[in-house]
Structures are given as structure tokens and as C-alpha cells.
C-alpha positions as CSV (number, residue, x, y, z in Angstrom):
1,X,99.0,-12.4,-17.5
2,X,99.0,-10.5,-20.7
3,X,97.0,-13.3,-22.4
4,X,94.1,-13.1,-19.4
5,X,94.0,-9.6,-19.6
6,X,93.5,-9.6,-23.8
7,X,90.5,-12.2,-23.2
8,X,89.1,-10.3,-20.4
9,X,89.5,-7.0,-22.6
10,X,87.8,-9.0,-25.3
11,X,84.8,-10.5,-23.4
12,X,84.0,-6.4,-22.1
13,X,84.6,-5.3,-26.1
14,X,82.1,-8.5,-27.1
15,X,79.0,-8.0,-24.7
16,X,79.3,-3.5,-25.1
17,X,78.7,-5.0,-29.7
18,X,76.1,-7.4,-28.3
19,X,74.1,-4.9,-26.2
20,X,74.5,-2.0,-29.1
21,X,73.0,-4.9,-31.4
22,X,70.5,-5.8,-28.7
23,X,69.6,-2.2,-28.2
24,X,69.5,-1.6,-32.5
25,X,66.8,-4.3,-32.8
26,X,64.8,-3.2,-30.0
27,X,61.5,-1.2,-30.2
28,X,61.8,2.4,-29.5
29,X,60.3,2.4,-26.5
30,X,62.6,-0.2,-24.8
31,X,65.8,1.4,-26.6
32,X,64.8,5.2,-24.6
33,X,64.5,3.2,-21.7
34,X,67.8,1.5,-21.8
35,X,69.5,4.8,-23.7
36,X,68.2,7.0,-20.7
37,X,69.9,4.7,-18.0
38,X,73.5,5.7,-19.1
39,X,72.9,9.2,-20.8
40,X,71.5,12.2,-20.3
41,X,68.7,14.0,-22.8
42,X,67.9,10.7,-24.4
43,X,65.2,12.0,-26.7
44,X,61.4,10.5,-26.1
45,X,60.3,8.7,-29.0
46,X,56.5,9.6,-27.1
47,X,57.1,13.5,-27.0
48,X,55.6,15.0,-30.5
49,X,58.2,17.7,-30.6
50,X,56.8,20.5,-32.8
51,X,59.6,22.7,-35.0
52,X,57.3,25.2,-36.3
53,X,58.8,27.3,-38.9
54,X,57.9,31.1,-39.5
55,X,56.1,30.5,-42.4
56,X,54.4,27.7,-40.9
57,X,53.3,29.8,-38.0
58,X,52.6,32.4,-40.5
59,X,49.8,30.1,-42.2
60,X,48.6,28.5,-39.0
61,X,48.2,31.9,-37.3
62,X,46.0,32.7,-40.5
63,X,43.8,29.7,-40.4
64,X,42.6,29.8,-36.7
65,X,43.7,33.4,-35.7
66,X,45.5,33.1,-33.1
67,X,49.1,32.3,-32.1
68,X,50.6,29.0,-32.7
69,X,53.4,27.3,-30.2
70,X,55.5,24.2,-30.2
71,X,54.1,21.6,-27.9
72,X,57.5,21.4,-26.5
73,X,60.7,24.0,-27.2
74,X,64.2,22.6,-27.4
75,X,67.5,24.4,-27.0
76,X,69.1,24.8,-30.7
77,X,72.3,22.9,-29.8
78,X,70.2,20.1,-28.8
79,X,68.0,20.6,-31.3
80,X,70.4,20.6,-34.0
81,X,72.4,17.4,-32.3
82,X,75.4,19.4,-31.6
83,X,76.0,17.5,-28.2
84,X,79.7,18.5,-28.6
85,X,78.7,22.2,-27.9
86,X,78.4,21.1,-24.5
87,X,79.5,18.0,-23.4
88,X,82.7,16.2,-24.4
89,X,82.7,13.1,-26.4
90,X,82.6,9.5,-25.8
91,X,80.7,7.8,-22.8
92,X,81.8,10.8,-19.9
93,X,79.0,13.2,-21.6
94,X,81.1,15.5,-18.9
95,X,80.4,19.2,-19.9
96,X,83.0,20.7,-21.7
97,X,83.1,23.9,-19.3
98,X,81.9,24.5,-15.8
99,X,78.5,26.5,-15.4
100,X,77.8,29.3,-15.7
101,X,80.4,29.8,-18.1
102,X,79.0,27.2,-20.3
103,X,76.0,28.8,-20.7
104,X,77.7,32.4,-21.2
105,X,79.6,31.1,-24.3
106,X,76.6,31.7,-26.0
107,X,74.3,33.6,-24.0
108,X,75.1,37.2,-22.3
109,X,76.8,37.4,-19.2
110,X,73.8,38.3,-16.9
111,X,76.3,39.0,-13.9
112,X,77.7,42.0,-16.2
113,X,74.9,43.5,-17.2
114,X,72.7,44.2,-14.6
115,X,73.9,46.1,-11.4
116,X,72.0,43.9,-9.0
117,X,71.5,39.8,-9.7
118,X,68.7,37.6,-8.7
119,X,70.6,34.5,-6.6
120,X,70.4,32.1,-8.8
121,X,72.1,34.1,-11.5
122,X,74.5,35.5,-8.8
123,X,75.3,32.0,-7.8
124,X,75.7,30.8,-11.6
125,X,72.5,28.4,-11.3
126,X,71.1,28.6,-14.6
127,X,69.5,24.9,-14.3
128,X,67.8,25.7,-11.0
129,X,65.1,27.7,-13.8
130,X,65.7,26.3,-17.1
131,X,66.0,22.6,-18.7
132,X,69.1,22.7,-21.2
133,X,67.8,20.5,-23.4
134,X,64.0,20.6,-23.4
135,X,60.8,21.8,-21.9
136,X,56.8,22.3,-22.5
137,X,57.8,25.8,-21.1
138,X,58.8,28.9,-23.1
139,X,62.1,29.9,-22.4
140,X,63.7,26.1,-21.5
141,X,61.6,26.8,-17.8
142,X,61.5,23.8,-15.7
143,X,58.2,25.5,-14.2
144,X,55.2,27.1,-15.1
145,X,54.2,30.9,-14.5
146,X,54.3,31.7,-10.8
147,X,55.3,27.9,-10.2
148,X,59.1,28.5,-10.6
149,X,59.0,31.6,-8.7
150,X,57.1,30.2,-6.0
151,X,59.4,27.1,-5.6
152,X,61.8,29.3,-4.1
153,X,59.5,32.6,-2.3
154,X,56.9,31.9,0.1
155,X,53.6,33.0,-1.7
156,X,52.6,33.7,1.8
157,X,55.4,36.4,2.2
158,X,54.5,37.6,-1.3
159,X,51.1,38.1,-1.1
160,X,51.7,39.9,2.7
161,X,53.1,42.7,0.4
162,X,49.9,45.2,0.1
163,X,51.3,46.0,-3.5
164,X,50.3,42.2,-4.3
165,X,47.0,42.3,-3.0
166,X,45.3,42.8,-6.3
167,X,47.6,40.7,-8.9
168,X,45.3,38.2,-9.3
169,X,46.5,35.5,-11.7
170,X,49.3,37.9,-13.2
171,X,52.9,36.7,-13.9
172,X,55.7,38.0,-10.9
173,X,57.6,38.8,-14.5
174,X,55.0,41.3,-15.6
175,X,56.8,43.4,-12.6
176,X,59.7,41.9,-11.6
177,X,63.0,40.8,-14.1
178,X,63.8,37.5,-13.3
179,X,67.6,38.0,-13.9
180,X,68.3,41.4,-12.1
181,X,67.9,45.0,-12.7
182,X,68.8,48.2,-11.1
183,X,67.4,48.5,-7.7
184,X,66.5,45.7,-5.0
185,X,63.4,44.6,-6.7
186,X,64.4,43.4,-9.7
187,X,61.8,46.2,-11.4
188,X,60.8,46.3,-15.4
189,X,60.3,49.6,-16.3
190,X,57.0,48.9,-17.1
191,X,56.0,47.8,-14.0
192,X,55.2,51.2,-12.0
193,X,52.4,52.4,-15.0
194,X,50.9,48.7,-14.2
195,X,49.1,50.8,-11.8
196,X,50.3,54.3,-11.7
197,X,50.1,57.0,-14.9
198,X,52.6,56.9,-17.3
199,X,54.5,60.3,-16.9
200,X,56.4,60.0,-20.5
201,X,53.8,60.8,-22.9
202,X,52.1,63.3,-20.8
203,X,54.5,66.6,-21.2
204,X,56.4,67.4,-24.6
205,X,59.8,67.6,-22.0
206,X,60.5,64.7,-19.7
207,X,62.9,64.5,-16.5
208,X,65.7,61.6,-17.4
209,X,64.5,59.0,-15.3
210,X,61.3,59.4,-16.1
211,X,62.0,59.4,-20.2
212,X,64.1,56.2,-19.3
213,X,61.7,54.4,-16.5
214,X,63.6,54.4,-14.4
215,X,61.5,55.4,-11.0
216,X,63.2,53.7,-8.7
217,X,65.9,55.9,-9.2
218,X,64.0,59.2,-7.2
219,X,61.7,56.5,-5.8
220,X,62.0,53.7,-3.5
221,X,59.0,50.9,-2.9
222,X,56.1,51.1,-1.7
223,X,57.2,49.3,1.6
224,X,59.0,52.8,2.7
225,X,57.5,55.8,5.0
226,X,58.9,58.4,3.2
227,X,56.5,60.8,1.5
228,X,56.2,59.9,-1.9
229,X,58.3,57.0,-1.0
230,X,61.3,59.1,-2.0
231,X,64.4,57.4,-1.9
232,X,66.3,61.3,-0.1
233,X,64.5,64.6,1.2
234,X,64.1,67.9,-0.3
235,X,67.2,68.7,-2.2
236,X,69.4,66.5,-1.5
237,X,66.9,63.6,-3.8
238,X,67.9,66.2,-6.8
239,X,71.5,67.1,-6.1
240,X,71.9,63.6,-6.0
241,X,72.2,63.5,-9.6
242,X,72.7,67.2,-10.1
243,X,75.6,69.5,-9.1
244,X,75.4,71.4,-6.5
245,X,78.3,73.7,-7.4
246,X,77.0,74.3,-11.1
247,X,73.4,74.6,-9.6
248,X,73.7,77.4,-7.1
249,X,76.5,79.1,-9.1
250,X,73.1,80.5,-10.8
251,X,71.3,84.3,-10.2
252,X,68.6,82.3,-10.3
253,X,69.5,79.9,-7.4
254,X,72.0,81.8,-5.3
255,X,68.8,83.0,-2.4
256,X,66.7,79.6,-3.2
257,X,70.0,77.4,-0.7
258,X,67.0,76.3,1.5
259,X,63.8,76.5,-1.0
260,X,62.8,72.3,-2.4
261,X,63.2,72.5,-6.1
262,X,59.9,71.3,-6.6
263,X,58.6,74.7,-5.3
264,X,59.8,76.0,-9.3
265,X,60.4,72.0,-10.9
266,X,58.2,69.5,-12.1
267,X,60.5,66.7,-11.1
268,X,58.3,64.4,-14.2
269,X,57.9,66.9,-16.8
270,X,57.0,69.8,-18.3
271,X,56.0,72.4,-21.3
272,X,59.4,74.0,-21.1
273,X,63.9,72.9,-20.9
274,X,63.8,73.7,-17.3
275,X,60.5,71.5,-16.2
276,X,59.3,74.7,-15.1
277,X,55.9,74.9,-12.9
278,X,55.9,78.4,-12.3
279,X,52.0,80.2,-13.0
280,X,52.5,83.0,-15.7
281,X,52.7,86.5,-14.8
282,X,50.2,88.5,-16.8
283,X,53.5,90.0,-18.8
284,X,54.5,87.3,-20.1
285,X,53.5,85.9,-23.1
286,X,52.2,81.8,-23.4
287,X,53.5,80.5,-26.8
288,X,52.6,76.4,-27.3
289,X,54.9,74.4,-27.3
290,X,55.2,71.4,-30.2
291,X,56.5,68.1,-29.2
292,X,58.8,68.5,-32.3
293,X,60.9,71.3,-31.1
294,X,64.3,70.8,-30.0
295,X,64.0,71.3,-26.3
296,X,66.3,69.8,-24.1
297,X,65.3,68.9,-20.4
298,X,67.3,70.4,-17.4
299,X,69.2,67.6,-17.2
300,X,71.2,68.5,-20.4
301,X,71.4,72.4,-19.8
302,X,74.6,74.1,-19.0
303,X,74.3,76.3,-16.6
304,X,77.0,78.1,-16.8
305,X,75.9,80.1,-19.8
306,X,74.6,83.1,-19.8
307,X,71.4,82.7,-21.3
308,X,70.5,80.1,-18.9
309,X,71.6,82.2,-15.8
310,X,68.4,84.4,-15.7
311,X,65.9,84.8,-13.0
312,X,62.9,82.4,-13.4
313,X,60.7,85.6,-14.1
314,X,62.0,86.3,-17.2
315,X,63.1,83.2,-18.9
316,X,60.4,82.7,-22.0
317,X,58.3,79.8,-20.5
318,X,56.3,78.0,-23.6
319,X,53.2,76.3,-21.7
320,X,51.2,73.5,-23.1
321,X,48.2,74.6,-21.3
322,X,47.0,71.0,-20.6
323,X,49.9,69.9,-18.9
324,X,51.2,73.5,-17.1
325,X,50.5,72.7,-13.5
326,X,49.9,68.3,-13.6
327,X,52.5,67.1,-11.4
């Protein structure tokens, strides 16, 4: 029995050298094919893969003037041959780890870092986007543009959105972050001054959110009825990040329970630390204000000392005079 089981063990050991050697003296083409049968990410002897380098670009770039990019773009482990990165040796090519934790030994843990996850990141489906090995597609993307996102949303739903109306050809990324973000839409903070102004260069003292982009957190999309498609009403939007107690512990505040803070605040910006909207009276005295100076917005201010616990009529306003009443 042990002597059949040596020859059998033998005649497996004999045809695995002769295909190797049949496979060696093959032509390329017939030695992807056969390669490709029993392993994954067989490289293509027809794909011309292009491994620019910066200085190549550099030159390129200078000759024709415009930007140069690899036909195709590999992921460095497989570009490097470090299959053992991933996948385990011998014939199992098994990954060495399960996804997405494979992934995250190199790249950042997108689940920790945003507050809200698109579903394939949620669900630890990094393949469902990106090749991990190869692809004609920046980022490793199995899909064009709007193609991968599209595979998934119904562009009929998408485009029943008035705010996508007038996108045109555009990218969903131009707007939206593909991995997550901080509100329901996924939202770059670039994306509101695609159509609306851009708040933070317009007043030498900015609101928080606003010096941050972060709209979404005062407003909410364009699907909702509120006015201004506020996310709260009146106060209760601002006391949402500011304390009441501290707030109405003020001179200034103490009759104003009921007043919107808007009546006095520019909730964007403004010339002065308190975002202050208020038209001069013909005492006071308007003094520009630089962008240089050290102002800190309201957000910063403690109002618990004194100098900041004076009625809004005699605090020294400093009014840019383009900017005094733009809300």
C-alpha cells in the first residue's frame, strides 16, 4: 500500500514539473492564459503598464503641456511583487487577513474617521469600488466617473433631486465624499460654494462652522421646508452649540430670552469678535478693521468677563464698511 501510494505521489509530483516546463517554453500569451486559470492578478503580457516617474512626468508635462498619466495604475504591493503582503504563500493565494482589515493594515480605518460611512465602507466592501491589484482608473476604481456610483443609485432617483438638475457631466465626488463625512450626505466642504458664495473670505471674522465648512452643521439640505433650510428654529439652532447658561448670564442678554440672535449676530461673519450686525449710532466711532488683528470670533469669547459683559451699545464695534450689514 505504501509502495502505490509513493508511485501515485510520484506520477502527481512528475506531470505538476512537466506542466511548469510546458508552461516555461510557452509563448506569453498562452502562459497568461494558463497562469490566469489557477491564480489570481496574473499580470497581462498585452497591458503596456506605464510606471511614470516624477521626473519623467516632470519632462513629459514640459514637452506637451499638459498632465501626463499611466495608461493603467497598479497598487504598490502588487506593483512591487510583494504578493506575501496579502496573500499567503504556496498554491492557496488565500489572503492573509480578512477584509476590511487587510486593507486597513495599510490604509486608514475609514470606519474611525468619519462620523457617518457610506455602505460599502460600513459593510467593509472595499472591492465592491476598487481593483487590488490593477485598473485603467485612478484610485484602483473598478468604474469610471459617475459609472461606479451609478451601479449602485438609480440615476433616475438622483437626478429627481432639484439640486442635480444642473450638474451636467460633473463628478457625484465634486459634492459628495465617497467614503463618509459628517452629515447624511456625505458633503465635501467645498461643495455648498459650488453654487452658493463662499462666506470665509468675505468678513475679516468668521462663525466656526463657517471658517471650517462645515454648513451642514446650522444647515440641513436642500430637500427640507425649514427657512433657510435650518437644521433648529430661532435660538435653539445657536444654543445648540452655545451655552445657554454662560449666554444669558450676560447684561447684555438677560431681556433678549425671547429676541433670535440673528436680530444683533451675523451667524457667517463679521467686522468685529462678536459677529456683530448692529447699524452705528452717530456716537460711536467706526475704526477699520485689518484682517491681521487678533480678533477672536464669539465662539472663543468668555463671557464671563467683565469686559465682554457690556450692553451691545457701547462695546467698540470696528466695521469694515464693505461687509457691515452682508448677511
Amino acid at each position: 500500500m505504501r509502495r502505490r501510494g509513493t508511485t501515485e505521489s510520484f506520477k502527481i509530483w512528475f506531470i505538476l514539473l512537466l506542466a511548469i516546463f510546458a508552461i516555461s517554453s510557452c509563448a506569453p500569451e498562452r502562459q497568461y492564459r494558463v497562469l490566469s486559470f489557477f491564480f489570481d492578478g496574473v499580470p497581462d503580457p498585452n497591458r503596456n503598464t506605464i510606471q511614470a516617474s516624477d521626473s519623467t512626468l516632470a519632462d513629459s508635462n514640459a514637452v506637451v503641456g499638459r498632465e501626463v498619466k499611466p495608461e493603467y495604475f497598479t497598487h504598490k504591493p502588487y506593483e512591487e511583487e510583494k504578493c506575501k503582503s496579502c496573500h499567503e504563500e504556496g498554491f492557496s493565494n488565500a489572503l492573509i487577513k480578512a477584509m476590511p482589515e487587510l486593507c486597513y493594515s495599510c490604509h486608514e480605518d475609514l470606519n474611525a474617521k468619519y462620523e457617518i460611512t457610506h455602505g460599502p465602507v460600513a459593510a467593509g466592501a472595499c472591492l465592491l469600488c476598487h481593483d487590488q491589484h490593477m485598473s485603467k482608473f485612478e484610485s484602483l476604481l473598478i468604474r469610471p466617473d459617475r459609472e461606479i456610483c451609478f451601479y449602485c443609485h438609480d440615476q433616475k432617483d438622483v437626478f429627481a433631486n432639484k439640486m442635480h438638475e444642473k450638474i451636467g457631466e460633473s463628478n457625484c465626488t465634486v459634492c459628495h465624499n465617497p467614503h463618509g463625512g459628517g452629515n447624511r450626505g456625505f458633503l465635501n466642504s467645498s461643495a455648498c460654494t459650488q453654487c452658493h458664495e463662499d462666506f470665509t473670505n468675505m468678513y475679516p471674522v468668521t462663525h466656526g462652522p463657517v471658517a471650517s465648512g462645515e454648513c451642514s452643521a446650522c444647515h440641513d439640505s436642500h430637500a427640507s421646508k425649514s427657512t433657510n433650510y435650518l437644521m433648529r428654529d430661532g435660538q435653539s439652532l445657536c444654543l445648540f452649540c452655545h451655552n445657554a447658561e454662560q449666554v444669558f448670564s450676560t447684561a447684555t442678554h438677560k431681556k433678549s430670552k425671547k429676541s433670535n440672535c440673528t436680530v444683533c449676530h451675523n451667524p457667517h461673519g463679521g467686522a468685529d469678535k462678536n459677529l456683530l450686525v448692529q447699524t452705528l449710532l452717530p456716537s460711536q466711532k467706526v475704526t477699520p478693521l485689518k484682517k491681521t488683528e487678533n480678533v477672536l470670533p464669539a465662539d472663543t469669547m468668555d463671557l464671563n468677563k467683565p469686559e465682554n459683559d457690556q450692553p451691545l451699545d457701547t462695546l467698540p464695534i470696528k466695521i469694515d464698511e464693505k461687509n457691515k450689514l452682508k448677511l
